[in-house]
C-alpha positions in Angstrom: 85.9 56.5 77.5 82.4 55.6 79.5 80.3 58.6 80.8 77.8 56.7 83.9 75.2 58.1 84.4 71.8 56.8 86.9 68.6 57.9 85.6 67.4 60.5 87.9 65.2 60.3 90.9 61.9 58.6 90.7 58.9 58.3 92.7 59.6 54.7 94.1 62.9 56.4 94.9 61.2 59.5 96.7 59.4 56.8 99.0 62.1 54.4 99.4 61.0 51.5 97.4 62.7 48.6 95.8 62.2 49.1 91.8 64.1 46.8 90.2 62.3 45.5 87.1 58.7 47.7 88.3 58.9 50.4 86.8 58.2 54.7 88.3 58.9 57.9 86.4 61.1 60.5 87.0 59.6 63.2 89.6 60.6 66.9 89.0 63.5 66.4 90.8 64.5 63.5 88.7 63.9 65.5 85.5 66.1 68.9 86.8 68.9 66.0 87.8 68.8 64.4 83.4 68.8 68.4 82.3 71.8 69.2 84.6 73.6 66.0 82.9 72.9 66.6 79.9 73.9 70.5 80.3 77.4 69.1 82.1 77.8 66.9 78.9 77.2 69.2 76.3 79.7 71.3 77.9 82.6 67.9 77.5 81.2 67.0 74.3 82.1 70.9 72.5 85.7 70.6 74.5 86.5 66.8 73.7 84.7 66.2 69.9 84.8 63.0 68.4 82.2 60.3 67.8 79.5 60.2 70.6 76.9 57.2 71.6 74.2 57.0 73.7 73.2 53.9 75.5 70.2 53.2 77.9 68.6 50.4 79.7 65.1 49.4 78.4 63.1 51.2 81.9 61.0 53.5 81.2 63.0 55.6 84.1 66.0 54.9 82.6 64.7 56.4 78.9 63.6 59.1 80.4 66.3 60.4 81.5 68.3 59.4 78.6 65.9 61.2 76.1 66.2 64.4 78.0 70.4 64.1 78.4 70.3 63.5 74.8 68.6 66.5 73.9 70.3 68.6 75.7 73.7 67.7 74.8 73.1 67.2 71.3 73.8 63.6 71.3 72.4 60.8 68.8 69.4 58.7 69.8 69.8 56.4 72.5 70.2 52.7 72.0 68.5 50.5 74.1 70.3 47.3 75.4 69.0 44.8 77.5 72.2 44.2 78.9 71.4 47.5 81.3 68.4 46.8 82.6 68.1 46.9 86.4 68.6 44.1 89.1 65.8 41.8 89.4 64.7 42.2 93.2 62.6 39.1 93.0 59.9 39.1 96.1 61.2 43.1 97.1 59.9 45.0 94.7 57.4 47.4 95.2 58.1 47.4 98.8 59.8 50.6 101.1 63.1 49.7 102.9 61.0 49.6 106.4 58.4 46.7 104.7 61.4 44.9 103.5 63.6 44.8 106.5 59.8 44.1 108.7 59.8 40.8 107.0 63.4 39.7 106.0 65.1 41.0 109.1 67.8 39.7 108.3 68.5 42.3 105.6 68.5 45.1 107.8 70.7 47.9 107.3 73.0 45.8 104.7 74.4 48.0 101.9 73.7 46.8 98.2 71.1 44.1 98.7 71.5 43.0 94.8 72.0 39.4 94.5 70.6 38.7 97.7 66.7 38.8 97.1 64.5 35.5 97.0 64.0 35.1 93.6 65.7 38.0 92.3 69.3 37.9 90.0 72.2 36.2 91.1 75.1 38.9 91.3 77.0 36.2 89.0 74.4 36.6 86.1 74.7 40.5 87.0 78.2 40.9 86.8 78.2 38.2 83.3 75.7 41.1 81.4 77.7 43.8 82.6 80.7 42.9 81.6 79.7 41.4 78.3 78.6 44.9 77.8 81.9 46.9 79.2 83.9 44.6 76.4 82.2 46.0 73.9 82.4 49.3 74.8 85.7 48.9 75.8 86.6 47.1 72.2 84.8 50.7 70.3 86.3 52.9 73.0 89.9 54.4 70.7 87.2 55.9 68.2 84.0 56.8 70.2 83.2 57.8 73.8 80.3 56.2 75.1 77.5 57.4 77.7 75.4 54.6 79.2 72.3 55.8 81.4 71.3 52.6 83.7 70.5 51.9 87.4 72.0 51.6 90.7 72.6 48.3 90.8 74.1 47.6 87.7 76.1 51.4 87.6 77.9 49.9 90.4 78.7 46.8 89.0 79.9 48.8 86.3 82.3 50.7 88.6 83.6 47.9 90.4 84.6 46.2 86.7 86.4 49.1 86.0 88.1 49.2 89.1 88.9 45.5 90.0 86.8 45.6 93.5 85.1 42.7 94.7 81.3 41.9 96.0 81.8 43.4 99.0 83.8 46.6 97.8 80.8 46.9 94.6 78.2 46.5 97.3 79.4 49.3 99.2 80.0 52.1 96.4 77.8 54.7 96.1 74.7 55.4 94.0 74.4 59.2 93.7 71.9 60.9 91.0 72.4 63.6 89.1 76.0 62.9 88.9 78.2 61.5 85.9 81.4 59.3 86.4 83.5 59.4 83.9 85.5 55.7 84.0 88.9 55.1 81.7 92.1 53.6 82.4 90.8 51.5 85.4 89.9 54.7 87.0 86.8 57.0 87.9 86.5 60.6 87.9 83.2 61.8 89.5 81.5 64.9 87.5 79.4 67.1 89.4 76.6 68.4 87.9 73.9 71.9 88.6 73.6 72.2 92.2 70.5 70.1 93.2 68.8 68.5 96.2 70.0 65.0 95.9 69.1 61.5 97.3 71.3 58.3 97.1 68.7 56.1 98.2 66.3 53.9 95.7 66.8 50.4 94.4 
């Protein structure tokens, strides 16, 4: 059993920039979206038991909202794998979505631009980290459920693993914040959290 959850809103999110490997912290919005995770967790870990791990990309973002989701629902200290970091957006980070699409046009209004940036990841060295992660957890997964807190990019990659879609079907699933999916069986189950203000957008 994998809980998925995306750190919480970030500055570069609240102005629309690419992040990928730069890093921004959590605004106040972002830090209400990791306590009302970690709330919504505490509530599965008391009714489901077991053995619990905690997982989190190496971005500071990322940690951040780990740190608070691990306090809050009394799990142990997160582990930090590289496997989780973030796409690398080569040549867009830093920039908003309007600076972007001024000078690539041709990337205009396309959905899940991952893989696609001039010397950014390939989606095939994306999807060959993610899954070498998901067979781990998958291999540990009979004697301890596992949350992961990572990024857009890769959370959807994630997903689509679990769910046999392809590029196209990856590129277009959501990226919501301050919500948990809960993935088993080669099925999702998406957990609302606290009712928040809540943007999709962010890189």
């Amino acid at each position: 059993m994998i809980y998925l959850i995306r750190h919480g809103q970030t500055l570069y999110n609240a102005q629309d920039r690419v992040q990928g490997r730069v890093d921004s912290a959590l605004t106040p919005l972002g830090e209400a979206q990791a306590r009302a995770m970690g709330e919504r967790l505490a509530g599965i870990r008391r009714a489901e038991g077991g053995e619990w791990r905690l997982e989190t990309s190496p971005l500071g973002r990322a940690r951040q909202t780990a740190a608070i989701v691990a306090e809050l629902a009394g799990l142990p200290e997160p582990v930090v794998d590289e496997r989780l970091v973030e796409v690398g957006y080569g040549v867009f980070e830093g920039l908003t979505r309007a600076e972007l699409e001024a000078a690539w046009p041709q990337f205009s209004g396309l959905n899940g631009i991952f893989g696609r940036a001039p010397g950014g990841e390939t989606f095939e060295e994306l999807r060959a980290r993610v899954a070498d992660w998901l067979a781990e957890a998958r291999a540990r997964a009979a004697s301890r459920r596992t949350v992961v807190v990572t990024h857009a990019g890769v959370a959807r990659t994630l997903r689509g693993l679990c769910l046999g879609l392809d590029l196209d079907a990856i590129r277009a699933l959501d990226k919501p914040q301050g919500v948990i999916f809960r993935l088993a069986d080669g099925a999702e189950e998406r957990l609302e959290c606290a009712s928040l203000p809540s943007r999709a957008g962010g890189r």
